[in-house]
N, C-alpha and C positions, 0 to 999 in steps of 0.2 A: 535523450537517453535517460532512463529511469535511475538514481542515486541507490547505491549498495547500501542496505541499511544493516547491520549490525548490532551485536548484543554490547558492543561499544561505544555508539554513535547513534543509536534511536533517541537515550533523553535527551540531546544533543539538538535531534532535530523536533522532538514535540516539543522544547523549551523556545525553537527560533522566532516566535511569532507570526510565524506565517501558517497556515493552515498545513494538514499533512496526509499524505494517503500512504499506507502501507499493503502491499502487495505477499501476503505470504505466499510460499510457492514450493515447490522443489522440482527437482531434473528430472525426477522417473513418471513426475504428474503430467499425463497427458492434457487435461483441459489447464491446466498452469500454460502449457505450452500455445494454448489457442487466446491465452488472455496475455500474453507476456506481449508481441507487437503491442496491443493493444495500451496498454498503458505507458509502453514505449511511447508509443506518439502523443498519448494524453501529458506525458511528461515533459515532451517540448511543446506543446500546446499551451502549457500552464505555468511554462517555467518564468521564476522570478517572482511568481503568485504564491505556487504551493510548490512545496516539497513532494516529490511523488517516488517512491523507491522500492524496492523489492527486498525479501527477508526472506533468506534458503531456510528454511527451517532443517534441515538436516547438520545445517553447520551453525545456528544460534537458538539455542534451547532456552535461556534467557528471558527474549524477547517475545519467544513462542509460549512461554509459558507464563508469563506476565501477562500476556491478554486471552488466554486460556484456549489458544489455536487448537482445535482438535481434528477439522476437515479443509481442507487445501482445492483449489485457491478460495484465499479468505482475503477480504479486501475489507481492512478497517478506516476509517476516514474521523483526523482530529481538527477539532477548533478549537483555538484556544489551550493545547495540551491535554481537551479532554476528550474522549470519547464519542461523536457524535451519531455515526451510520457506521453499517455493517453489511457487506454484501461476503453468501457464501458461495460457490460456486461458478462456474463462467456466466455471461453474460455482453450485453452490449455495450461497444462504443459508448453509441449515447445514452444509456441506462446510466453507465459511470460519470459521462460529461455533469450529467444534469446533478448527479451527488454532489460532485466537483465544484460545479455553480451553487452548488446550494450554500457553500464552505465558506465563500466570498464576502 
């Protein structure tokens, strides 16, 4: 199961050393709702590796607007605390995995 991320617990997790994927999303977004399994299961796949979590943008503005979220789902991916890929939009499994792998 993918970790709640928060406008109180994101530096939290780009500071843990481990590599990190952020999941923007919200409830009313239909293709959120076709990527959300999806990195559900990427996040037991990967778990103890990377942090993998989801950010409601409607309830963390914060966190949404520190990475300058404009179109949902946004899928940011950290090494290192920084920045490294960016996917907007839905997408595949393994489109993600291989990001995923790339982080390692």
């Amino acid at each position: 199961m993918a970790l709640e991320i928060t406008d109180a617990n994101y530096k939290e997790l780009l500071n843990s050393g481990k590599p990190t994927v952020m999941d923007f999303w919200a409830p009313w977004c239909g293709p959120c709702k076709m990527i959300s399994p999806i990195i559900d299961e990427l996040a037991a796949e990967f778990e103890g590796k990377v942090n993998i979590g989801k950010v409601n943008v409607d309830d963390n503005d914060e966190v949404s607007s520190e990475f300058g979220i404009r179109n949902i789902p946004t899928i940011l991916f950290f090494k290192d605390g920084q920045l490294v890929d960016k996917q907007v939009g839905a997408t595949t499994k393994n489109a993600l995995a291989e990001k995923i792998n790339k982080l390692l």
